[in-house]
C-alpha positions as CSV (number, residue, x, y, z in Angstrom):
1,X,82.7,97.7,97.6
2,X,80.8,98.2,94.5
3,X,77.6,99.8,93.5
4,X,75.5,99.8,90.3
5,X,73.6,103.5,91.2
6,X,70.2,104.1,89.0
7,X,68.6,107.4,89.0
8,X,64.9,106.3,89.2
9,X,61.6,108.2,89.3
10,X,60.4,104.9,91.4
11,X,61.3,101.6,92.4
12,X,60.7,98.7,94.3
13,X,62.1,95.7,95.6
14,X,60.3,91.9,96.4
15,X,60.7,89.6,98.7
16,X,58.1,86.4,98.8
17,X,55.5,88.5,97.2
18,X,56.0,91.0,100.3
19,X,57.4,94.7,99.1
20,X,60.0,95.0,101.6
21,X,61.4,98.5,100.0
22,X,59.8,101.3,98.0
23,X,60.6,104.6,96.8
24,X,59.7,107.8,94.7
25,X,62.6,109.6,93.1
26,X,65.9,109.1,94.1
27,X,68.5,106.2,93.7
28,X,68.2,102.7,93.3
29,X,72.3,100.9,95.0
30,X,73.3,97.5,94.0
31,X,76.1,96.6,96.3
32,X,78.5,94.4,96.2
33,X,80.9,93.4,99.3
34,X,84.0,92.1,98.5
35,X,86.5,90.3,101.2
36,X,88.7,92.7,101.3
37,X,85.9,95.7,102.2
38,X,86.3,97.4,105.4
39,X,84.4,100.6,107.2
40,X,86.6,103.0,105.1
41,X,85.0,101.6,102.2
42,X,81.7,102.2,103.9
43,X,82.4,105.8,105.0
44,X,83.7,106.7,101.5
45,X,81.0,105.3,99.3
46,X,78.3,106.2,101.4
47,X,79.3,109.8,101.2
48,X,80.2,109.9,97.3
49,X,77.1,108.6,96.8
50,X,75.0,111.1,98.9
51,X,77.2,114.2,97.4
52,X,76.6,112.0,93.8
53,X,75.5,115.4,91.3
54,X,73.1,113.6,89.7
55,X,70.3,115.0,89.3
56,X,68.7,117.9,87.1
57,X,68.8,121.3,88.4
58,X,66.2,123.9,86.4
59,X,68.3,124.0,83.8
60,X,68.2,120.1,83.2
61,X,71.7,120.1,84.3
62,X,73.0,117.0,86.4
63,X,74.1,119.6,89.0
64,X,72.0,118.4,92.6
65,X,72.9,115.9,95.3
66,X,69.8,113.9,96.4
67,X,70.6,115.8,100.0
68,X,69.3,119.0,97.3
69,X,66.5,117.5,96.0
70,X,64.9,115.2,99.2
71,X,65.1,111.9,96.6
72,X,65.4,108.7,98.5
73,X,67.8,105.8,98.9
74,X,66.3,101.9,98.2
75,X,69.7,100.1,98.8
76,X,70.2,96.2,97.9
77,X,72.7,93.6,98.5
78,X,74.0,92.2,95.3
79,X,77.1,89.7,95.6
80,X,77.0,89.1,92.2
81,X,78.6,92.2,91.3
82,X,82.1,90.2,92.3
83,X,81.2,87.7,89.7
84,X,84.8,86.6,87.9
85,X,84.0,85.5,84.7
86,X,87.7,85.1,83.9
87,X,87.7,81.0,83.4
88,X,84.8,79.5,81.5
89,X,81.1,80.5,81.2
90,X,80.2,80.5,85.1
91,X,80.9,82.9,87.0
92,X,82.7,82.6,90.5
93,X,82.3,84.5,93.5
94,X,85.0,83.9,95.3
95,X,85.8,87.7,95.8
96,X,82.5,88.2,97.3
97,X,82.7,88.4,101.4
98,X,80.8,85.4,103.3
99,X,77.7,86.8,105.3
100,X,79.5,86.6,108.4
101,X,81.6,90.0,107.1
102,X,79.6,91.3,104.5
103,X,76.0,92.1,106.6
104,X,78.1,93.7,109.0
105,X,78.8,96.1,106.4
106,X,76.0,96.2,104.6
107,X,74.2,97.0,108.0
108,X,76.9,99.6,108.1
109,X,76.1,101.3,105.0
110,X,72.6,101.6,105.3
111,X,72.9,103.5,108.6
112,X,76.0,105.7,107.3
113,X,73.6,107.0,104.2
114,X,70.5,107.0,106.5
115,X,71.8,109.4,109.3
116,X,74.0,111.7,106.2
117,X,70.8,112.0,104.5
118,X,68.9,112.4,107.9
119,X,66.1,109.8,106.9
120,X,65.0,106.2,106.4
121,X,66.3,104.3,103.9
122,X,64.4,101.3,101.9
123,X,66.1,98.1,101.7
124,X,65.8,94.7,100.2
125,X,66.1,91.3,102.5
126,X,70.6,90.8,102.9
127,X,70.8,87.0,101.2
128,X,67.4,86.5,100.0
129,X,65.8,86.5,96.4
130,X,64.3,89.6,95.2
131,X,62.5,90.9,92.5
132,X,63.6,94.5,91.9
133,X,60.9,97.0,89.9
134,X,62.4,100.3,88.8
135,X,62.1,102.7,86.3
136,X,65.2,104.3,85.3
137,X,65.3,107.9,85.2
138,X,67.4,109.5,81.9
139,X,68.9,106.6,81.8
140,X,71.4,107.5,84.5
141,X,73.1,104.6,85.9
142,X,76.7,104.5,87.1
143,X,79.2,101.9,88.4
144,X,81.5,103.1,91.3
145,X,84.4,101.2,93.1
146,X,85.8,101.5,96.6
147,X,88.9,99.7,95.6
148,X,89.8,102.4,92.2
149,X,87.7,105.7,93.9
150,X,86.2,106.0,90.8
């Protein structure tokens, strides 16, 4: 699995001109599922990113967890993330899982940050297109890797 993680003071994601996720502060989760994936991937990511020290303690130190500072979760699917650019000037997703294994997963995930976090969590629509609205708080933004743990 891999994430693209935003810090953002708010953000929303569209679907058909319907908002079907919206949040305050907190963190914005591209993910990408790749074939290989499996629920250790989901159990390890989901709890990096809720122990993530991301966000500014008093001192404006990137010190808190968003478990420390009540921020929320808006969590999309992204399979272009597994985009191969390798050959030529189109990409391929062939690494990307098929639907059939990656909302499984992606179901997965949701629920694993949802119950460690002990709320709700916004999502977009698994396989459709969305417009996504954020603003980026800092910038933060940071790309993490079941595969390398890093």
């Amino acid at each position: 699995m891999r994430v693209v993680v935003q810090r953002v003071s708010e953000a929303s994601v569209t679907v058909k001109g319907e908002i079907t996720g919206s949040i305050g502060p907190g963190l914005v989760v591209l993910l990408g599922i790749e074939e290989q994936d499996t629920m250790s991937d989901v159990e390890w990511l989901s709890a990096k990113l809720i122990r993530l020290r991301i966000f500014n303690d008093a001192q404006g130190v990137m010190n808190l967890s968003i478990l420390e500072t009540g921020g929320d979760f808006l969590i999309i699917s992204q399979f272009t993330l597994h985009a191969s650019t390798r050959k030529g000037n189109r990409p391929s997703y062939i690494r990307a899982a098929r639907p059939e294994q990656a909302i499984p997963l992606y179901e997965a995930f949701v629920n694993q940050i949802a119950q460690g976090i002990g709320k709700p969590v916004s999502t977009g629509r698994f396989g459709a297109m969305m417009q996504v609205s954020l603003v980026n708080d800092g910038p933060v933004t940071l790309v993490i890797d079941s595969r390398n743990k890093e």
